[in-house]
C-alpha positions in Angstrom: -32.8 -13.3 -35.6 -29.3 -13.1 -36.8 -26.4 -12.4 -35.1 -25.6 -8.4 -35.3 -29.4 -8.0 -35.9 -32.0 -6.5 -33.6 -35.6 -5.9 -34.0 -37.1 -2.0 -33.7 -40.0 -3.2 -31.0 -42.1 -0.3 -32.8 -42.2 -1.2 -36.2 -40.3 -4.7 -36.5 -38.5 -4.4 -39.4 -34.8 -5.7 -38.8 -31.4 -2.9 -37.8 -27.8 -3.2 -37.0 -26.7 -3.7 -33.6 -25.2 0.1 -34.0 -28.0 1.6 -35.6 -28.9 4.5 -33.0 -32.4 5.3 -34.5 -34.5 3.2 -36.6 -34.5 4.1 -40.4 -38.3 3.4 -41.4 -40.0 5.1 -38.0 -37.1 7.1 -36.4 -37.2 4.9 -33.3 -34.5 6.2 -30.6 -32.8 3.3 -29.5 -30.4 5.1 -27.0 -33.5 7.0 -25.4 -35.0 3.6 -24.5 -32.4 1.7 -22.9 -32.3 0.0 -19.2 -31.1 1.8 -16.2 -27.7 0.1 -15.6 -27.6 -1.2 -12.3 -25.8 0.5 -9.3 -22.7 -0.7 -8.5 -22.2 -2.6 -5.6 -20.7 -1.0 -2.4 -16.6 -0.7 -2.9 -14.3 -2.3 -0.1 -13.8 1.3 1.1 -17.6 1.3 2.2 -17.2 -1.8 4.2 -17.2 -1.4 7.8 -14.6 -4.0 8.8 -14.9 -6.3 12.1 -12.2 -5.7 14.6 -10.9 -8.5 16.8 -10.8 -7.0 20.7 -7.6 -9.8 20.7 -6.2 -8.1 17.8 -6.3 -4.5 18.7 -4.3 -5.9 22.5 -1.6 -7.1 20.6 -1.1 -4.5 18.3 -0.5 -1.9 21.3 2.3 -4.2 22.6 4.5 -4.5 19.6 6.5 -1.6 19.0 5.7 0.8 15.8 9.1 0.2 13.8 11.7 -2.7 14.7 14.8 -2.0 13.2 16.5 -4.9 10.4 19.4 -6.9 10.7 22.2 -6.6 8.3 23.2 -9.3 7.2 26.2 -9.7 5.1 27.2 -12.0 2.3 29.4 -13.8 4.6 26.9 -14.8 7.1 24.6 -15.9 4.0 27.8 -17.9 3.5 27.7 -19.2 7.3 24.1 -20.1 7.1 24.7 -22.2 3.9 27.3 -24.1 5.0 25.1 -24.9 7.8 23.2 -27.3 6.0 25.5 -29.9 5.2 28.2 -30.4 2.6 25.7 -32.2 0.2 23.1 -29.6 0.4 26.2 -25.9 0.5 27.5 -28.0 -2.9 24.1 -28.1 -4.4 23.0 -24.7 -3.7 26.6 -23.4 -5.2 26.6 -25.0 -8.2 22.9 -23.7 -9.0 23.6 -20.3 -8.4 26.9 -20.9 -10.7 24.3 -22.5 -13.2 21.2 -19.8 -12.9 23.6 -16.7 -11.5 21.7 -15.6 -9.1 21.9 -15.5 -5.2 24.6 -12.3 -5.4 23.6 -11.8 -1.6 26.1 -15.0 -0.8 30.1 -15.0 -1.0 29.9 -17.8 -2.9 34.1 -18.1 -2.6 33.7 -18.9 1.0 31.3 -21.9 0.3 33.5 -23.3 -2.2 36.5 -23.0 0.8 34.2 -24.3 3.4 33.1 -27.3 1.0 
């Protein structure tokens, strides 16, 4: 059978993968096609396992913990932190890329 061909199991004779109903004994095509199969359950019909240990540790940690600010000078502080080698690195990549506007980079430079 060639490609894009399929035969009309009623009278043989060769159609078109599009063909609806066949052209020599008016053979539905679309009436006679397989049930599709159900879909499988989705992840909102999954019942999912809960650890006892879990559940305890979720009651002790409070609902919202509130963020730290942190300012572009500290970023500063924490890269100078690492070592002259590693603060001279890390500034001339962010002069290279330009990224990393969270850092005052004219502090590292001093601090260098």
């Amino acid at each position: 059978m060639a490609r894009g061909k399929r035969k009309c199991p009623k009278c043989s004779t060769e159609q078109g993968v599009r063909v609806l109903v066949c052209i020599s004994c008016n053979y539905s095509f679309a009436d006679n096609r397989k049930p599709k199969e159900e879909p499988k359950a989705k992840k909102a019909d999954v019942v999912e396992k809960v650890n006892p240990l879990l559940t305890s540790i979720r009651k002790n940690v409070p609902a919202h913990i509130p963020l730290i600010k942190t300012t572009p000078a500290d970023h500063a502080e924490r890269i100078l932190s690492y070592g002259k080698e590693r603060a001279t690195i890390l500034c001339k990549l962010a002069q290279w890329s330009g990224s990393w506007k969270h850092v005052d980079w004219s502090m590292v430079e001093a601090g260098i």
